[in-house]
HTML snippet that shows the backbone in 3Dmol.js (N, CA, C, O; Angstrom):
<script src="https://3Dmol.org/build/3Dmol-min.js"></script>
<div id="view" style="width:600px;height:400px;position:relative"></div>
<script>
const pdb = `
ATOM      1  N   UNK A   1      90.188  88.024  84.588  1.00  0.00           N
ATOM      2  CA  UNK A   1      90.575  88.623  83.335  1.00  0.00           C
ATOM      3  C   UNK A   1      92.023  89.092  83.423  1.00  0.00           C
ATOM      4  O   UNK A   1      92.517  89.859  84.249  1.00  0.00           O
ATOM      5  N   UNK A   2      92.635  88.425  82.325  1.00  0.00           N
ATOM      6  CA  UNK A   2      94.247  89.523  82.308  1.00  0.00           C
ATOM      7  C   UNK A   2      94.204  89.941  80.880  1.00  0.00           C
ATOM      8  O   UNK A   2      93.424  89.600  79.990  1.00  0.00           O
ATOM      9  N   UNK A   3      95.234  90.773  80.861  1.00  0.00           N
ATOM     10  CA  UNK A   3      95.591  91.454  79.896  1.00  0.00           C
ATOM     11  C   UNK A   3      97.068  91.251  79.091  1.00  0.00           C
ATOM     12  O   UNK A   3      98.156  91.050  79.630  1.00  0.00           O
ATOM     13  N   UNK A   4      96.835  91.341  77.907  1.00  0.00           N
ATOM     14  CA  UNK A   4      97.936  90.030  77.098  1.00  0.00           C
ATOM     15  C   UNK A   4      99.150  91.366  76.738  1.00  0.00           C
ATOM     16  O   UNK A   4      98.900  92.434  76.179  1.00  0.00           O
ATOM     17  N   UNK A   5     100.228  90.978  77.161  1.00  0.00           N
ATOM     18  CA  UNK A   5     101.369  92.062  76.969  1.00  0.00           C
ATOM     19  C   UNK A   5     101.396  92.625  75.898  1.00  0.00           C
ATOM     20  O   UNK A   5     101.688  93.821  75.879  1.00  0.00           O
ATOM     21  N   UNK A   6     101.130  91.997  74.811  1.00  0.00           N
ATOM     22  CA  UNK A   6     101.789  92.244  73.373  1.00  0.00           C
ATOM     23  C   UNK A   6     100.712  93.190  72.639  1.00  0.00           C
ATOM     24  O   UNK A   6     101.116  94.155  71.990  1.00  0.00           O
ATOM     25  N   UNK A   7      99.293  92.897  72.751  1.00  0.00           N
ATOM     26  CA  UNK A   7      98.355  93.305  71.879  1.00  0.00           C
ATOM     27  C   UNK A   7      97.162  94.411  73.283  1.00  0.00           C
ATOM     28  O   UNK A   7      96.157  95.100  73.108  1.00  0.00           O
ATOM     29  N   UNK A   8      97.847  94.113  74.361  1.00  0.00           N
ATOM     30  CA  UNK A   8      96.714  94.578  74.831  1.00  0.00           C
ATOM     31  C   UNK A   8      95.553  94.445  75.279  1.00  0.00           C
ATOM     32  O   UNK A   8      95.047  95.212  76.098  1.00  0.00           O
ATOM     33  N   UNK A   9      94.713  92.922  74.526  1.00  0.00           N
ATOM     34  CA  UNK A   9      93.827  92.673  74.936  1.00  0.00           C
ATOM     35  C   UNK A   9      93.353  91.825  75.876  1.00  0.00           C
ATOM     36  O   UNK A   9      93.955  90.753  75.924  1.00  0.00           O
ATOM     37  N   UNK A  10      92.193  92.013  76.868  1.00  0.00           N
ATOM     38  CA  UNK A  10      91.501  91.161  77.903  1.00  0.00           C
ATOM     39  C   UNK A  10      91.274  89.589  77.593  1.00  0.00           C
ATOM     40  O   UNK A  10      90.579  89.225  76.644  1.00  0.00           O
ATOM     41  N   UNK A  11      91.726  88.957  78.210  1.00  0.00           N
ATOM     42  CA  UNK A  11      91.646  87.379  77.760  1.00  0.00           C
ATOM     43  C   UNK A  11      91.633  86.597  79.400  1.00  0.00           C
ATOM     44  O   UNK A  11      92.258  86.789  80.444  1.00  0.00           O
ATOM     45  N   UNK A  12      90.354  85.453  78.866  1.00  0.00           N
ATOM     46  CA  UNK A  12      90.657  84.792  80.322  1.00  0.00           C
ATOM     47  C   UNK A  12      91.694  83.803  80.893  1.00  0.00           C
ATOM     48  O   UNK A  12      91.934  82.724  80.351  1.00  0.00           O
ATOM     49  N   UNK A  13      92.143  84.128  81.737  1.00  0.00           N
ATOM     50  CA  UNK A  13      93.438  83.279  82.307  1.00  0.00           C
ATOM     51  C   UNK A  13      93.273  82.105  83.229  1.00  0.00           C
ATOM     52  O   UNK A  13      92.905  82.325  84.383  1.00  0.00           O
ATOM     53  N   UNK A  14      93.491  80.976  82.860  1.00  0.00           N
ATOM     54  CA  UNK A  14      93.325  79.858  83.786  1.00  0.00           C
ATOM     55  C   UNK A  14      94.391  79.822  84.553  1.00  0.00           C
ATOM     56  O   UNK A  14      95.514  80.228  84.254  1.00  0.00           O
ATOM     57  N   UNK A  15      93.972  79.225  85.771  1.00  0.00           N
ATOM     58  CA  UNK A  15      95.277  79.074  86.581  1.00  0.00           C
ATOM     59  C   UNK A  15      95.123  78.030  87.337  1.00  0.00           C
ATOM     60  O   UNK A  15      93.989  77.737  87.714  1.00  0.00           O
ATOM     61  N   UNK A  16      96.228  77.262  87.710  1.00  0.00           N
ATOM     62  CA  UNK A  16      96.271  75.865  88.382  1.00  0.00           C
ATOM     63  C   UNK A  16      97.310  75.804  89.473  1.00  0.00           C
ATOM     64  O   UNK A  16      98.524  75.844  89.276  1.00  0.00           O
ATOM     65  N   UNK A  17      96.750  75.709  90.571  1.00  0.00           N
ATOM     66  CA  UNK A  17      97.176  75.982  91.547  1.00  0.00           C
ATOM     67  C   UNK A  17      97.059  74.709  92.599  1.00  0.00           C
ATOM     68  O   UNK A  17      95.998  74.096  92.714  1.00  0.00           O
ATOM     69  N   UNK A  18      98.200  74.377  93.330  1.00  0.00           N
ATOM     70  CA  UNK A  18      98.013  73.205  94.471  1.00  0.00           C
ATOM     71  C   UNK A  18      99.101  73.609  95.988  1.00  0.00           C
ATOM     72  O   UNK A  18     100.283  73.951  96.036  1.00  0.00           O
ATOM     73  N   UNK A  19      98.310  73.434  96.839  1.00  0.00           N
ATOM     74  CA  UNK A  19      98.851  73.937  97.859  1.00  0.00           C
ATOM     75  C   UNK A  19      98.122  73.465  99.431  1.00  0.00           C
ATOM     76  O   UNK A  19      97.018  72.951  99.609  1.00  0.00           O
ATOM     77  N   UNK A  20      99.208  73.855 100.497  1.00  0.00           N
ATOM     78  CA  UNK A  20      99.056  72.815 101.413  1.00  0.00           C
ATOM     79  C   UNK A  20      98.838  73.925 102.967  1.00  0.00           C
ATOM     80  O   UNK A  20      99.640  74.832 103.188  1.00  0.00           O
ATOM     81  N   UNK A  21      98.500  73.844 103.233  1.00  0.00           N
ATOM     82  CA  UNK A  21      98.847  74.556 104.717  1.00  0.00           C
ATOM     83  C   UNK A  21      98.361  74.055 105.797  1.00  0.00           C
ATOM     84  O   UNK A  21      97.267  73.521 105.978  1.00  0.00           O
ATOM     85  N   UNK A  22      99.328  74.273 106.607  1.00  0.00           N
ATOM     86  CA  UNK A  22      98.945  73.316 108.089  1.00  0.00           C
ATOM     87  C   UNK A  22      98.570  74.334 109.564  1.00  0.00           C
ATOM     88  O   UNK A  22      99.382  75.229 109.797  1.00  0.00           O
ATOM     89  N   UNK A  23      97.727  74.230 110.235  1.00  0.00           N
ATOM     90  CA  UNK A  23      96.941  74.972 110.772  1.00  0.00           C
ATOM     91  C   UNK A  23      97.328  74.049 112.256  1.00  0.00           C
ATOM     92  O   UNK A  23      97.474  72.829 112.313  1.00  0.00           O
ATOM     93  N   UNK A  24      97.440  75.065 113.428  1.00  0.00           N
ATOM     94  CA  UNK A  24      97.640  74.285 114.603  1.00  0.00           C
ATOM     95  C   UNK A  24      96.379  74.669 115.528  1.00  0.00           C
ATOM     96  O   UNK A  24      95.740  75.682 115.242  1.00  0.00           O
ATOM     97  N   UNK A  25      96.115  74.104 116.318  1.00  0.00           N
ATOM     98  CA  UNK A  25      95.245  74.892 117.662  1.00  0.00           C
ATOM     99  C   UNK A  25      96.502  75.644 118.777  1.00  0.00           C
ATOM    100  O   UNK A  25      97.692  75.468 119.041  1.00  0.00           O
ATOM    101  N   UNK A  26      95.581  76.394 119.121  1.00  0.00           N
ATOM    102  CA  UNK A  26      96.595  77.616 119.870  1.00  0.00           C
ATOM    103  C   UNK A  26      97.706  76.829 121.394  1.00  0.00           C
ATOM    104  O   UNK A  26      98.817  77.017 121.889  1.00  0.00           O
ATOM    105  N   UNK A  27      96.529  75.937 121.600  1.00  0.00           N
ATOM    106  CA  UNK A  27      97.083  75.269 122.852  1.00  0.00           C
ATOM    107  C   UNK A  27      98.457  74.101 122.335  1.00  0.00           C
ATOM    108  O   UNK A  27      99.423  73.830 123.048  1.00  0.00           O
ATOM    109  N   UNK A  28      98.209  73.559 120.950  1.00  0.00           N
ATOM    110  CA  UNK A  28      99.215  72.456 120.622  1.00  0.00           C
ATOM    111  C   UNK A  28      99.841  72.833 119.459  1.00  0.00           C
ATOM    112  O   UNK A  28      99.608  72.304 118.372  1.00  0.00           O
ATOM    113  N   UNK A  29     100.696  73.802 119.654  1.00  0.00           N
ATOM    114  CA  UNK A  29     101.267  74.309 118.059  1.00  0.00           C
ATOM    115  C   UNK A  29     102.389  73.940 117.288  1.00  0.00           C
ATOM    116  O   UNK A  29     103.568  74.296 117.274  1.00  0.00           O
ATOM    117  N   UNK A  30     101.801  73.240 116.736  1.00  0.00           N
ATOM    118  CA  UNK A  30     102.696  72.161 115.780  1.00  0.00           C
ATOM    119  C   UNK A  30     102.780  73.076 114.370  1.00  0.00           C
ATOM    120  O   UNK A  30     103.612  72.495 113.673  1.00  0.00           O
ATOM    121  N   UNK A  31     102.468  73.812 113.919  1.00  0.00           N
ATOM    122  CA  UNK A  31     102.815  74.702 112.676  1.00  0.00           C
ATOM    123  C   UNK A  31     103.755  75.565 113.092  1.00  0.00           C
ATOM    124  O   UNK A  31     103.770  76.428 113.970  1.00  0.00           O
ATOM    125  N   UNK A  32     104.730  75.084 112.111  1.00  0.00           N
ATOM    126  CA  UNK A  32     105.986  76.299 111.783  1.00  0.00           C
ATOM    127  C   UNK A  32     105.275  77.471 111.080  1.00  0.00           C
ATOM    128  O   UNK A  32     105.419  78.501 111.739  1.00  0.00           O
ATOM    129  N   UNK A  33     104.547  77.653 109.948  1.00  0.00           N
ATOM    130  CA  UNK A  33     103.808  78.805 109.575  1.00  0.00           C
ATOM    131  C   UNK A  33     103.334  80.000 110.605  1.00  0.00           C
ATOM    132  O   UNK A  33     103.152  81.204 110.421  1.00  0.00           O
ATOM    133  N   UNK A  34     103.223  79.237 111.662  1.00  0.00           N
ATOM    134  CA  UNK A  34     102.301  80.059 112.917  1.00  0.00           C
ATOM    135  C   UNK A  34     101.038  80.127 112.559  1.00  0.00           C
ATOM    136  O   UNK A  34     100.619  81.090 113.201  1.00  0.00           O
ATOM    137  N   UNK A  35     100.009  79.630 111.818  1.00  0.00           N
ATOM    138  CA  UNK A  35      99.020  79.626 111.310  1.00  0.00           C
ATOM    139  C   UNK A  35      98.109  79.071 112.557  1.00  0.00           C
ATOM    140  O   UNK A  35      98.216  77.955 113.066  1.00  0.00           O
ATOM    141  N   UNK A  36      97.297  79.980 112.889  1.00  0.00           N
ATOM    142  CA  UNK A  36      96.475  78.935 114.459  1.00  0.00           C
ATOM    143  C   UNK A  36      94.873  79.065 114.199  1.00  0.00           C
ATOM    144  O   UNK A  36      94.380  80.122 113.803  1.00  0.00           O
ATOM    145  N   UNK A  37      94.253  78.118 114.408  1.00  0.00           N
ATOM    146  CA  UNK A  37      92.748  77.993 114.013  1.00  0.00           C
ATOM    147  C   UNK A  37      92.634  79.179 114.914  1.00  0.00           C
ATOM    148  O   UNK A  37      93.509  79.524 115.709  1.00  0.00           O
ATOM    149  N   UNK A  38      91.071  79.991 114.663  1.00  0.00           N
ATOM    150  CA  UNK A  38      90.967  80.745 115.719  1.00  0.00           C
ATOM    151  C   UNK A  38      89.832  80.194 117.203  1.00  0.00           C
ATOM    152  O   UNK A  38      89.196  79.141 117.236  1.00  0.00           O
ATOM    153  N   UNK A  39      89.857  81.018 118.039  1.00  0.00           N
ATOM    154  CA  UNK A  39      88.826  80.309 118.993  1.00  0.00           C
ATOM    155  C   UNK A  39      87.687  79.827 118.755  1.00  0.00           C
ATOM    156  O   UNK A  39      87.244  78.905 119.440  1.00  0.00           O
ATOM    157  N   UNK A  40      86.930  80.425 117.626  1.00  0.00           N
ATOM    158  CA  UNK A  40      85.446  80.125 117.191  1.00  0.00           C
ATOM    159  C   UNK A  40      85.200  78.634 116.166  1.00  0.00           C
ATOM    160  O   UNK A  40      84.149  78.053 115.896  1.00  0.00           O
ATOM    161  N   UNK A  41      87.023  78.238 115.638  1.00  0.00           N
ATOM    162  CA  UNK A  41      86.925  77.069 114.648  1.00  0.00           C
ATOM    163  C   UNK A  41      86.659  77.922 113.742  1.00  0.00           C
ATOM    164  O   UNK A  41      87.865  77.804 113.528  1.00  0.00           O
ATOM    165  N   UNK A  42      86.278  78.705 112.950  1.00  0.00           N
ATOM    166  CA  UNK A  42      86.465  79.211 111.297  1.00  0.00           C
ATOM    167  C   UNK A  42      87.258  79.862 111.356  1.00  0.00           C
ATOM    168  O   UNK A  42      87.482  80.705 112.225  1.00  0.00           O
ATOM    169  N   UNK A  43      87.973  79.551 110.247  1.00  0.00           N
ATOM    170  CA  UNK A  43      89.381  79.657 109.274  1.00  0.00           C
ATOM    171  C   UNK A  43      89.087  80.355 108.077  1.00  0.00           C
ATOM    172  O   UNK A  43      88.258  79.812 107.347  1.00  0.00           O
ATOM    173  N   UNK A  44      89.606  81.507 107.678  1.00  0.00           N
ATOM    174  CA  UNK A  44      89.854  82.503 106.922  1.00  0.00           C
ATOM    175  C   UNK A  44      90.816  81.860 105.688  1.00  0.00           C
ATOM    176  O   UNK A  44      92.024  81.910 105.915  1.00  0.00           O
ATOM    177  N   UNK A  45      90.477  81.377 104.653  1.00  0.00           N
ATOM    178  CA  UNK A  45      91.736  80.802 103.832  1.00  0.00           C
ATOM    179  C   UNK A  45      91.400  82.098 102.673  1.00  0.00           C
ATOM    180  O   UNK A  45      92.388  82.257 101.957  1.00  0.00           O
ATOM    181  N   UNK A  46      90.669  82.707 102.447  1.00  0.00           N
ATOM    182  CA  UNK A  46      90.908  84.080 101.370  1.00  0.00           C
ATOM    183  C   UNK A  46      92.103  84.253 101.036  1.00  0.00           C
ATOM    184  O   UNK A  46      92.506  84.162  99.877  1.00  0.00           O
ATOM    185  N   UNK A  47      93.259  84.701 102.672  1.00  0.00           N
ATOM    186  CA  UNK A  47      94.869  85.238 102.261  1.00  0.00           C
ATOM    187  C   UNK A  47      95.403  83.990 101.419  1.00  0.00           C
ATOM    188  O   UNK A  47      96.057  83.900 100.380  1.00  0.00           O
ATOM    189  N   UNK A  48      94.808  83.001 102.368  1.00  0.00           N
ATOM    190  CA  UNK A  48      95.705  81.531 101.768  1.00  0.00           C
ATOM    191  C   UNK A  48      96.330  81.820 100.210  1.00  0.00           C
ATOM    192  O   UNK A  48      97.313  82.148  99.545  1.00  0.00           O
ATOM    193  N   UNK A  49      94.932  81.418 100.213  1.00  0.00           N
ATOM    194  CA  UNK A  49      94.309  81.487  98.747  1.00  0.00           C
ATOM    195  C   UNK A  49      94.830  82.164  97.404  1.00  0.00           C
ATOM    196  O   UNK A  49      95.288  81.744  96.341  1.00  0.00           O
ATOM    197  N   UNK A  50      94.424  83.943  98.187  1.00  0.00           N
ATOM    198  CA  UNK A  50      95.177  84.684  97.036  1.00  0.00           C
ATOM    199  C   UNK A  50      96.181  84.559  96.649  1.00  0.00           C
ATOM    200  O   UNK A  50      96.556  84.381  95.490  1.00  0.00           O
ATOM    201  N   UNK A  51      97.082  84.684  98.141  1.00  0.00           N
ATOM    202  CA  UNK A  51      98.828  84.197  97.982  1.00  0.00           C
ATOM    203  C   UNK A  51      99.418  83.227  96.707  1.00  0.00           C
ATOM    204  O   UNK A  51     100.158  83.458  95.751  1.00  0.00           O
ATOM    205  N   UNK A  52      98.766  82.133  97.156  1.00  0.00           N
ATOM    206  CA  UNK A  52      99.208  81.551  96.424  1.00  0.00           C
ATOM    207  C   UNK A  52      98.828  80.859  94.511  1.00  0.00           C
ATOM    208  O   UNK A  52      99.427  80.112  93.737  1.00  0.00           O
ATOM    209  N   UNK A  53      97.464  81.683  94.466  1.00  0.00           N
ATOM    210  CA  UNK A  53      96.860  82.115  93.249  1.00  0.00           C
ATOM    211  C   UNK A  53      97.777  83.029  92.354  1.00  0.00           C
ATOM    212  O   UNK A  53      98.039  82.829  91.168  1.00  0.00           O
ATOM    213  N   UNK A  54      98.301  84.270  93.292  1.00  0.00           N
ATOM    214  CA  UNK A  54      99.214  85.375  92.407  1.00  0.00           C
ATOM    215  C   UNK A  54     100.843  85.030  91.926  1.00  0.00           C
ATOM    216  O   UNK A  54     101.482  85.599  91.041  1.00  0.00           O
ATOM    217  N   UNK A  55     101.276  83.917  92.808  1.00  0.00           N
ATOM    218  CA  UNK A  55     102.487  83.303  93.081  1.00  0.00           C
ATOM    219  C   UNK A  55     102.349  82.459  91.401  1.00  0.00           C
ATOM    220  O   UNK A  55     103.368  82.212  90.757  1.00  0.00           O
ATOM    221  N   UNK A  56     100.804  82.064  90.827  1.00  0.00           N
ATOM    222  CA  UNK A  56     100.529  81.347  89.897  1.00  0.00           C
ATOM    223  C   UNK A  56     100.707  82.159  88.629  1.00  0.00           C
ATOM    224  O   UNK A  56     100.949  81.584  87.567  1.00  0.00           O
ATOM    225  N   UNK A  57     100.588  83.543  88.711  1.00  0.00           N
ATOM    226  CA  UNK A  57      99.742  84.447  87.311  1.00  0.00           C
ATOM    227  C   UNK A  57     101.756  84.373  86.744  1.00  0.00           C
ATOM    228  O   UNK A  57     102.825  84.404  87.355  1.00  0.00           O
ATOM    229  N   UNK A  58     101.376  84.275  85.431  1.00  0.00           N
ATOM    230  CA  UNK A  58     102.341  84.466  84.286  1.00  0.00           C
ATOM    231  C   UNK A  58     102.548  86.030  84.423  1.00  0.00           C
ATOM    232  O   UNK A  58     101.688  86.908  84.492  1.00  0.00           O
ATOM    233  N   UNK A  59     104.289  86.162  84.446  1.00  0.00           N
ATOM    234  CA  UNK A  59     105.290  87.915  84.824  1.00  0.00           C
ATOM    235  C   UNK A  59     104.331  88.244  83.250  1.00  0.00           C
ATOM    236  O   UNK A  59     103.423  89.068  83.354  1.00  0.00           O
ATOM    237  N   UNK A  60     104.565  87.601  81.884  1.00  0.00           N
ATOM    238  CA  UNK A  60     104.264  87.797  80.748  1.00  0.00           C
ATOM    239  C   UNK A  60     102.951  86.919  80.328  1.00  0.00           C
ATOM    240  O   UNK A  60     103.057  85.818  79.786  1.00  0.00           O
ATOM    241  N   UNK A  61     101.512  87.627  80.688  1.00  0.00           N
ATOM    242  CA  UNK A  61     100.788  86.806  79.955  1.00  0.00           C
ATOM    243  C   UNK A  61     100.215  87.130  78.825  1.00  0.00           C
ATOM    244  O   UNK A  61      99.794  88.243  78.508  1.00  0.00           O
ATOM    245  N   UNK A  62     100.188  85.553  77.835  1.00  0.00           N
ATOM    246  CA  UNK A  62      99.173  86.469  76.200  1.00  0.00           C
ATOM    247  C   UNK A  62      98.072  85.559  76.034  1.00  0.00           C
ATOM    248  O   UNK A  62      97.746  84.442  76.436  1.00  0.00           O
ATOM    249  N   UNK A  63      97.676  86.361  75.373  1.00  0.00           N
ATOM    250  CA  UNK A  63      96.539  85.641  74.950  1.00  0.00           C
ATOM    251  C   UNK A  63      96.480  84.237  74.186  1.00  0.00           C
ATOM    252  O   UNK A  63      95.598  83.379  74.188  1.00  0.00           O
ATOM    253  N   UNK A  64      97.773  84.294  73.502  1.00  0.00           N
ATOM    254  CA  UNK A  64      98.050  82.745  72.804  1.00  0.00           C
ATOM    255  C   UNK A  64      99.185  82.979  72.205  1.00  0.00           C
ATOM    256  O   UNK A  64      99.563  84.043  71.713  1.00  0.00           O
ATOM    257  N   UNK A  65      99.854  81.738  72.261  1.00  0.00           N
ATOM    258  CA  UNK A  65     101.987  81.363  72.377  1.00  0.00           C
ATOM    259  C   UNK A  65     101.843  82.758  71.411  1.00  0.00           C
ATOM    260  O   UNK A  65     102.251  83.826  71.868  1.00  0.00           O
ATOM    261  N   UNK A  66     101.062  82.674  69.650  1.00  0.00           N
ATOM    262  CA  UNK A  66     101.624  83.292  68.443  1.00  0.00           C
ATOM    263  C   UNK A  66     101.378  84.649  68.732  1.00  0.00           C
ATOM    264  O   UNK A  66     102.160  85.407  68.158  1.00  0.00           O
ATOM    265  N   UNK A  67     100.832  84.997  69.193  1.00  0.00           N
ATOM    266  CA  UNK A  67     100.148  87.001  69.105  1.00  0.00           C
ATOM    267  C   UNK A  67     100.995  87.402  68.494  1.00  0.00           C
ATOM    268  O   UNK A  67     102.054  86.783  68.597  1.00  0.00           O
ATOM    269  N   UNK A  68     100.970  88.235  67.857  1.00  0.00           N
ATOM    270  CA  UNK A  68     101.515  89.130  67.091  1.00  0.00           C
ATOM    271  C   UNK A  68     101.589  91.095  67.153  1.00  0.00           C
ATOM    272  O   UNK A  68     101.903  91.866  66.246  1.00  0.00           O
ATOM    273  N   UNK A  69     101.159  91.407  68.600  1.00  0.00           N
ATOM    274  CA  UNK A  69     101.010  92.788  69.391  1.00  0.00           C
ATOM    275  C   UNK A  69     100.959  93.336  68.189  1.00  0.00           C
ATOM    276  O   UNK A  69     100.872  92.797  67.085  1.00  0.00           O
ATOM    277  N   UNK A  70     101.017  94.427  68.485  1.00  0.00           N
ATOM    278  CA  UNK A  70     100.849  95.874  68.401  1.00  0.00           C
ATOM    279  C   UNK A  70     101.469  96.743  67.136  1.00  0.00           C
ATOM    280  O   UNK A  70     102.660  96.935  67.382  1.00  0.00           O
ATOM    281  N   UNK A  71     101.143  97.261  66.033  1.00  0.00           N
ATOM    282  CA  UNK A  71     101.908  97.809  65.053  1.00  0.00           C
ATOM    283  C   UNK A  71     102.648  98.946  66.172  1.00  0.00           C
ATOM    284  O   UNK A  71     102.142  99.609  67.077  1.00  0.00           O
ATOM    285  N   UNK A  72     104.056  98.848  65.678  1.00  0.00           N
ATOM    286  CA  UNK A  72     104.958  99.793  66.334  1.00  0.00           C
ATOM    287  C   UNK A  72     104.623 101.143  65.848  1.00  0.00           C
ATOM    288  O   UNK A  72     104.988 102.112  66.514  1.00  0.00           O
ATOM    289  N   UNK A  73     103.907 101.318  64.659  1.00  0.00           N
ATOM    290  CA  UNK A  73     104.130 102.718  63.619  1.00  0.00           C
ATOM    291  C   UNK A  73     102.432 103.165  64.179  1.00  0.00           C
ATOM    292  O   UNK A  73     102.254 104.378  64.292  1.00  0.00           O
ATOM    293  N   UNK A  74     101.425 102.403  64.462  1.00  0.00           N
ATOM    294  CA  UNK A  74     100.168 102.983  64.155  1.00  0.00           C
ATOM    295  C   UNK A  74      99.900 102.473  65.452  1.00  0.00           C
ATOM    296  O   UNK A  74      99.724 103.280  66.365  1.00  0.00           O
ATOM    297  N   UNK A  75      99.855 101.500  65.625  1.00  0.00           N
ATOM    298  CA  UNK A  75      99.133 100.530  67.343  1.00  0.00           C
ATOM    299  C   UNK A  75      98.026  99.893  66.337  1.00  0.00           C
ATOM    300  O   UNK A  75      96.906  99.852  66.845  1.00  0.00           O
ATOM    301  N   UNK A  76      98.076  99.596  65.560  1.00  0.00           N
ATOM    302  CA  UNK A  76      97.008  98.286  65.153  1.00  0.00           C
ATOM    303  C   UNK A  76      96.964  96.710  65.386  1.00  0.00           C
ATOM    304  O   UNK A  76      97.784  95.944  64.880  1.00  0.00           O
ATOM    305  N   UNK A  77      96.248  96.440  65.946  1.00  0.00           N
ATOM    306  CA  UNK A  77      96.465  94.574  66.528  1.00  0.00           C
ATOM    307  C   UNK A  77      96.431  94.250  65.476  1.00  0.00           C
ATOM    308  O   UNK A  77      95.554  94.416  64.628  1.00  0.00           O
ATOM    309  N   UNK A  78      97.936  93.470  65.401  1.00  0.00           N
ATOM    310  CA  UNK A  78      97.987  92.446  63.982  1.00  0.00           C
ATOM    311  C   UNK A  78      97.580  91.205  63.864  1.00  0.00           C
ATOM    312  O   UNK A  78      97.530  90.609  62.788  1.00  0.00           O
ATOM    313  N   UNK A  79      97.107  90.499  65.503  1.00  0.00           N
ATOM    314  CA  UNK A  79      95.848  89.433  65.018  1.00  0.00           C
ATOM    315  C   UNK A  79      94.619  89.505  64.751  1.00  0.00           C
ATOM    316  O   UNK A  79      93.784  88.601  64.768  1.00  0.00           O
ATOM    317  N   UNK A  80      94.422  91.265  64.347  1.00  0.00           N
ATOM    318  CA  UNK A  80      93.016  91.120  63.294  1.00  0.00           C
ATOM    319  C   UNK A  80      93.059  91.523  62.092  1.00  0.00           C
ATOM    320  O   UNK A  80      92.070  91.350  61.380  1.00  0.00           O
ATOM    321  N   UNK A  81      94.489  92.305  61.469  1.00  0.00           N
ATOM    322  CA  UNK A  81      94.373  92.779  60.354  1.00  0.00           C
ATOM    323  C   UNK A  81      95.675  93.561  60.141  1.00  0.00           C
ATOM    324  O   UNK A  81      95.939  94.627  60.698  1.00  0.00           O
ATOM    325  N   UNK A  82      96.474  92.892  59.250  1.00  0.00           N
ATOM    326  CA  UNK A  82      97.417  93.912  59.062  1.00  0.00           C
ATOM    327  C   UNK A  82      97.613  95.242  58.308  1.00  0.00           C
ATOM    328  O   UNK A  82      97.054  95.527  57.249  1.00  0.00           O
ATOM    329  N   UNK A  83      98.369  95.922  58.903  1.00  0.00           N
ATOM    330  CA  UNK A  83      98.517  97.392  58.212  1.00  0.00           C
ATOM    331  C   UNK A  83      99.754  97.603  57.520  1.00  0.00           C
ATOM    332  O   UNK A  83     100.710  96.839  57.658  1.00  0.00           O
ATOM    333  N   UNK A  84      99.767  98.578  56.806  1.00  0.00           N
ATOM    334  CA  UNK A  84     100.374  98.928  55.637  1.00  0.00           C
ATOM    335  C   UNK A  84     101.879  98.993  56.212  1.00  0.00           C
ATOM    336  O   UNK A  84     102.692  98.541  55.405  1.00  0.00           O
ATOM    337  N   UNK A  85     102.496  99.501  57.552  1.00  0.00           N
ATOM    338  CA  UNK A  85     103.594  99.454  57.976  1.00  0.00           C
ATOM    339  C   UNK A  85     104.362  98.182  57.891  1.00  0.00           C
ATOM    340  O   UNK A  85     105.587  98.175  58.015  1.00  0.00           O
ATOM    341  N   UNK A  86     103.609  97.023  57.665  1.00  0.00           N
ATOM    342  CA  UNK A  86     103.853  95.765  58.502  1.00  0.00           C
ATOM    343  C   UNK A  86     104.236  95.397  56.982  1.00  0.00           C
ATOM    344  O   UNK A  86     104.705  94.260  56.921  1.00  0.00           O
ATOM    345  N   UNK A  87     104.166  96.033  55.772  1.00  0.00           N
ATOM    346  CA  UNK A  87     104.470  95.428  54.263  1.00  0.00           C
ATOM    347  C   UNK A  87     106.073  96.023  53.922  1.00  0.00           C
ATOM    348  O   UNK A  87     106.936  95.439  53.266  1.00  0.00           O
ATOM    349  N   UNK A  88     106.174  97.418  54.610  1.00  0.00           N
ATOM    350  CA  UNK A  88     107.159  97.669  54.311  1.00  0.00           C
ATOM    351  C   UNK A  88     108.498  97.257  55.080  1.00  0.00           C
ATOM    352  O   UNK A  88     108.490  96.981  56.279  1.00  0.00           O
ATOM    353  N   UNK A  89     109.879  97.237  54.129  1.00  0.00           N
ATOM    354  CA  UNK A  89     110.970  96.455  54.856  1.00  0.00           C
ATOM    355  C   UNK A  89     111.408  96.904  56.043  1.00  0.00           C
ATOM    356  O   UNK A  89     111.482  98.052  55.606  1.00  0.00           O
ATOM    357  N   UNK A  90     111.768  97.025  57.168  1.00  0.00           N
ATOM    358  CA  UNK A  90     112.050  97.359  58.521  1.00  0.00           C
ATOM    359  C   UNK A  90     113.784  97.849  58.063  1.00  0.00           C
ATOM    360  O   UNK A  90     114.627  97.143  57.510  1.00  0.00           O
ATOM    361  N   UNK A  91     113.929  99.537  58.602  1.00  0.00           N
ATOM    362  CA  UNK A  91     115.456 100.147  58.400  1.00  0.00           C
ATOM    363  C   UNK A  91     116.289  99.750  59.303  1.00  0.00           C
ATOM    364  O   UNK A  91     115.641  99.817  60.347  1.00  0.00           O
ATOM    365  N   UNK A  92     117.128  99.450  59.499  1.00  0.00           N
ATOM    366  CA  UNK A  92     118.007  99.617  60.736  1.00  0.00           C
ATOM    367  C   UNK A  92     118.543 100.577  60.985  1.00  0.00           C
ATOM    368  O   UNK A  92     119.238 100.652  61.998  1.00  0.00           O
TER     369      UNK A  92
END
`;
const viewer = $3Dmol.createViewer("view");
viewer.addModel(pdb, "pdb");
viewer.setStyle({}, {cartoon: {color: "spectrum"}});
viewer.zoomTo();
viewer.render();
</script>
């Protein structure tokens, strides 16, 4: 679940992610990463994983390209209904 900058609300976020990592045995270490299987053979990719999942998430995510956030005057989401602020002309 993220949360859409503009309006605030919870929306689900897809994310597409591709990635590579190379894993050595301790005795023949051919990874620059330093990444080394451990003695038992299972491999922990969770960190992998997250790393490069969060490296994925949008600085600005919304719920969709148009949103229309937040009345500045009241806080009413204007992709469900506009309010009376939103009729009148904006002062400079």
């Amino acid at each position: 679940m993220a949360t859409c900058v503009r309006c605030l609300e919870e929306f689900q976020q897809a994310l597409h992610a591709q990635f590579a990592e190379l894993y050595s045995y301790k005795d023949h270490p051919t990874a620059e990463s330093g990444l080394i299987v451990p003695e038992d053979g299972n491999v922990d990719f969770t960190p992998v994983v997250r790393d490069c999942l969060l490296l994925e998430v949008p600085i600005k995510s919304l719920c969709k390209p148009d949103c229309k956030g937040l009345c500045v005057v009241c806080g009413e989401n204007l992709n469900l209904k506009t309010c009376e602020h939103q009729e009148q002309p904006v002062e400079s």
